[in-house]
Backbone as a ProteinNet text record, in pm:
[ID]
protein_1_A
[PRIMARY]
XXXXXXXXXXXXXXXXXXXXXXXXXXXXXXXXXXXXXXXXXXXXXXXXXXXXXXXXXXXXXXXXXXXXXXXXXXXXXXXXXXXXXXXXXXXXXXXX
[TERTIARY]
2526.3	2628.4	2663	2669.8	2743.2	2887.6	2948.3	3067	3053.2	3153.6	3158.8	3303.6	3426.9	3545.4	3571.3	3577.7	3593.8	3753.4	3795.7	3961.7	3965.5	3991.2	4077.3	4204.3	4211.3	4371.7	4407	4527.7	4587.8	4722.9	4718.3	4806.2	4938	5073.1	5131.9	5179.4	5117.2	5160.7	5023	4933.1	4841	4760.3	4718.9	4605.7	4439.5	4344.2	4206.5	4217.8	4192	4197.7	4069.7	4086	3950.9	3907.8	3815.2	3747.5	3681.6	3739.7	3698.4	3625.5	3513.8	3432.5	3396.8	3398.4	3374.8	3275.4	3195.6	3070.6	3065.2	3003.6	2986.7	2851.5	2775.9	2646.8	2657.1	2686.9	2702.2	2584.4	2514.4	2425.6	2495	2479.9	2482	2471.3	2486.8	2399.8	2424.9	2305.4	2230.8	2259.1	2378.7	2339.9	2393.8	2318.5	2329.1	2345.9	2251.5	2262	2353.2	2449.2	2556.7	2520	2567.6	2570	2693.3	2667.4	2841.3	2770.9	2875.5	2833.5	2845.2	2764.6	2822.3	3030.7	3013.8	3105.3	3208.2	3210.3	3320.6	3361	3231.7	3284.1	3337.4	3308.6	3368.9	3486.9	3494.2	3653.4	3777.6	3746	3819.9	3845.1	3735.1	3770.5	3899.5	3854.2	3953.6	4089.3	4081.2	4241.7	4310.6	4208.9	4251.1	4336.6	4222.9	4278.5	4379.6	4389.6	4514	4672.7	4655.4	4782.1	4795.8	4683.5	4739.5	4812.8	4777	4814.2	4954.4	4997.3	5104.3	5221.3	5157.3	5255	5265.7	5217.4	5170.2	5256.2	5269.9	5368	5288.8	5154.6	5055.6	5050.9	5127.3	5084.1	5217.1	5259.3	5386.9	5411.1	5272	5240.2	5308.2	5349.2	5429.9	5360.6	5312.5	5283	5116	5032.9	4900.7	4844.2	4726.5	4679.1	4509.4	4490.9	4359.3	4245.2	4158.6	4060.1	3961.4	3999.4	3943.7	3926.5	4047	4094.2	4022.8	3905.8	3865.8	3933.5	4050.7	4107.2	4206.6	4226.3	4306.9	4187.4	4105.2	4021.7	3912.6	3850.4	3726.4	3806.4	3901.1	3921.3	3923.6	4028.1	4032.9	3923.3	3833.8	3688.8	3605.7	3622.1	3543	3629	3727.3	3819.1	3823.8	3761.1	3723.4	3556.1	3454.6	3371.5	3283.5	3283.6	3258.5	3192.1	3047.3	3001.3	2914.1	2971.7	2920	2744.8	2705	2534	2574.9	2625.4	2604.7	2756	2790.1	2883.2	2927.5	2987.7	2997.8	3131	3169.8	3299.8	3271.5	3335.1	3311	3436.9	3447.7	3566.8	3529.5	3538.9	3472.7	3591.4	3607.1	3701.7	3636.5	3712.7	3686.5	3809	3825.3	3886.4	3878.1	3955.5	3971.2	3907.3
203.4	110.3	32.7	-48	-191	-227.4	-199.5	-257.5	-392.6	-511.8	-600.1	-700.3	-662	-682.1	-834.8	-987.8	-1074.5	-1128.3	-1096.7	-1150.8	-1286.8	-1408.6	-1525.4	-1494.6	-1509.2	-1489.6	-1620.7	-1658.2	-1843.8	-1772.9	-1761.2	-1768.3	-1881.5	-1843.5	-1950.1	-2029.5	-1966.6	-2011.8	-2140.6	-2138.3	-2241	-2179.5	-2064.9	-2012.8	-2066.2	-2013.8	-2053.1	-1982.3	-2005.6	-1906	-1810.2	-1674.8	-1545.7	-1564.6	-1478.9	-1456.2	-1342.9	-1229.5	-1056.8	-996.3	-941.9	-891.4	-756.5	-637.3	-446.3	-462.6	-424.4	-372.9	-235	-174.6	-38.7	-51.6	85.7	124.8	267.2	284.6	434.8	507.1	551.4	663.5	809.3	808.8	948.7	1038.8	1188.3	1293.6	1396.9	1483.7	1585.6	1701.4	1803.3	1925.1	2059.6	2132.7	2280.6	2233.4	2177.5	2166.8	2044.3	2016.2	1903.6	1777.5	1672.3	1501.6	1458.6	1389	1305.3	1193.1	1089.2	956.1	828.3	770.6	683.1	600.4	584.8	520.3	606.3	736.9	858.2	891.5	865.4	904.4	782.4	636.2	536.1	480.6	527.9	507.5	622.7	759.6	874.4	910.6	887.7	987.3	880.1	738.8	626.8	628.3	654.2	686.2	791.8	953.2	1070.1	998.9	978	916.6	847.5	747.7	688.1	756.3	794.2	898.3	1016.1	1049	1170.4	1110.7	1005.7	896.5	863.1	819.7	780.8	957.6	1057.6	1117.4	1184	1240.9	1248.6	1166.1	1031.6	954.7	875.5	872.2	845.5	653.8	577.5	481.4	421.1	295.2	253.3	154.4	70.9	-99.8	-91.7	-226.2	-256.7	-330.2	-343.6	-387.8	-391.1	-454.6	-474.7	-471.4	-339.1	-331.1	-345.1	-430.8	-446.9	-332.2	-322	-193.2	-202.6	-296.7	-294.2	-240.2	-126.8	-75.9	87.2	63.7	204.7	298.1	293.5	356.8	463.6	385.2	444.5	525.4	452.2	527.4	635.4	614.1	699.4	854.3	879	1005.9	1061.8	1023.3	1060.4	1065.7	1007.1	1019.9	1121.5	1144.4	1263.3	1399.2	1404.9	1520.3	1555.8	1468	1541.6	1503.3	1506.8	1549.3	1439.5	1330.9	1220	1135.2	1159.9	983.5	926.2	816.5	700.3	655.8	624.8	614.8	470.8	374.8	262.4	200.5	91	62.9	-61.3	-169.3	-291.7	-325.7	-387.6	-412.7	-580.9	-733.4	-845.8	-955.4	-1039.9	-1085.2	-1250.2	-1345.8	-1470.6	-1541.6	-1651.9	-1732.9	-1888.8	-2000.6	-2107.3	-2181.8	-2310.7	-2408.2	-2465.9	-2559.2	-2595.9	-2730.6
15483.7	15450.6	15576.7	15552.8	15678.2	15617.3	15718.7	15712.6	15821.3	15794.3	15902.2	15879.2	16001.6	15965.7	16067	15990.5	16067.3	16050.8	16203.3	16214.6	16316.1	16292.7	16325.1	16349.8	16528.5	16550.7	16622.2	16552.6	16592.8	16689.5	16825.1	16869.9	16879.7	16849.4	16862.2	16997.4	17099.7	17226.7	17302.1	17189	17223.4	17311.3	17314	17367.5	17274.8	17329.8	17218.7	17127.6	16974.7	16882.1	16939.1	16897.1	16897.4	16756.9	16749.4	16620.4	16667.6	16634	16651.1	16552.2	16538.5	16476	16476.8	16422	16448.9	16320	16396.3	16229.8	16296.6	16190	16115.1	16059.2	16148.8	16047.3	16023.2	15868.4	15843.1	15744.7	15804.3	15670.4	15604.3	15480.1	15431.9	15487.2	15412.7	15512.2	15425.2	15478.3	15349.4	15426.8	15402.2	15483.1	15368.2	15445	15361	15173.1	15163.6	14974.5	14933.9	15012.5	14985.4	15036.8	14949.3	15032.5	15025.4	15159.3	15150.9	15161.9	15079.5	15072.2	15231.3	15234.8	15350.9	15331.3	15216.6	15133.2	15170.1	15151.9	15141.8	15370.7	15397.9	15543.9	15591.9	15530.1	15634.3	15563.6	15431.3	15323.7	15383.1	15345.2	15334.9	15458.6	15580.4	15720.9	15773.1	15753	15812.3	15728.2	15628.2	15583	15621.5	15634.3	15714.6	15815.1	15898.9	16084	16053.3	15969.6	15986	15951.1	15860.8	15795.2	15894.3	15985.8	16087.8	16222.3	16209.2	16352.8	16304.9	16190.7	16141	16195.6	16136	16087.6	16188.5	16357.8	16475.6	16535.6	16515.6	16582.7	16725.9	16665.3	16799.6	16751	16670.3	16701	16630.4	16776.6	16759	16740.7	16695	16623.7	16555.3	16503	16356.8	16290.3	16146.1	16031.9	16065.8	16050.9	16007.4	16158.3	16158.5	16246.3	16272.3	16358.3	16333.5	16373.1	16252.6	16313.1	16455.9	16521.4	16650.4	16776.8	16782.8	16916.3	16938	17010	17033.8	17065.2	17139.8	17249.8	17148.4	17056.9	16913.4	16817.5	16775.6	16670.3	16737.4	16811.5	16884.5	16918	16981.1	16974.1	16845.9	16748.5	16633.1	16520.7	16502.5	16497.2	16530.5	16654.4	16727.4	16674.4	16659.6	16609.8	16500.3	16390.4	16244.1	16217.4	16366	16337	16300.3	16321.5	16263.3	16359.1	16402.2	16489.6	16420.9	16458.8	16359.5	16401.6	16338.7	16326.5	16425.8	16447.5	16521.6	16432.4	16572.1	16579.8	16717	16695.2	16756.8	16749.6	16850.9	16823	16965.4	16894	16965.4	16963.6	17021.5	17042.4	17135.2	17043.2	17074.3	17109.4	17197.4	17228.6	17224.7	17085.7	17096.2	17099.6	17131.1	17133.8	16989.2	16891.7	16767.1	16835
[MASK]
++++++++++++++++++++++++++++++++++++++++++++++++++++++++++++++++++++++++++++++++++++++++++++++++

């Protein structure tokens, strides 16, 4: 599965707009008799992480946060066991 998350940010102070991009390459996986879906580890583990981060008190953003920030997701990731098959994260700066 490919995920690929494109955000346009219009600063109001007249900076260049960005255009930030995080893709995701996730495969399945077959162990001891069981499959988990690609779908189920890059849907379900990211709602985990988020609801444990919430309720932990580890993140003190307000309202809509963009999935871009390693520094936030990569530990929590690694802590339920989870590396991702490939993974990008980009951040373009143009002038309008």
């Amino acid at each position: 599965m490919v995920l690929l998350h494109e955000v346009e940010v219009e600063y109001p102070d007249g900076r260049p707009i960005e255009k930030h991009q995080a893709m995701l390459l996730e495969f399945g996986k077959f162990e001891n008799g069981q499959s988990t879906t690609a779908m189920s580890l890059t849907v379900g583990v990211a709602a985990e992480i988020g609801a444990l981060l919430l309720l932990q008190n580890k993140v003190q953003t307000k309202g809509v946060i963009r999935p871009l920030e390693p520094e936030i997701y990569i530990p929590e990731f690694l802590k339920v066991g989870n590396s991702s098959s490939d993974n990008e994260v980009r951040t373009s700066r143009f002038a309008e």
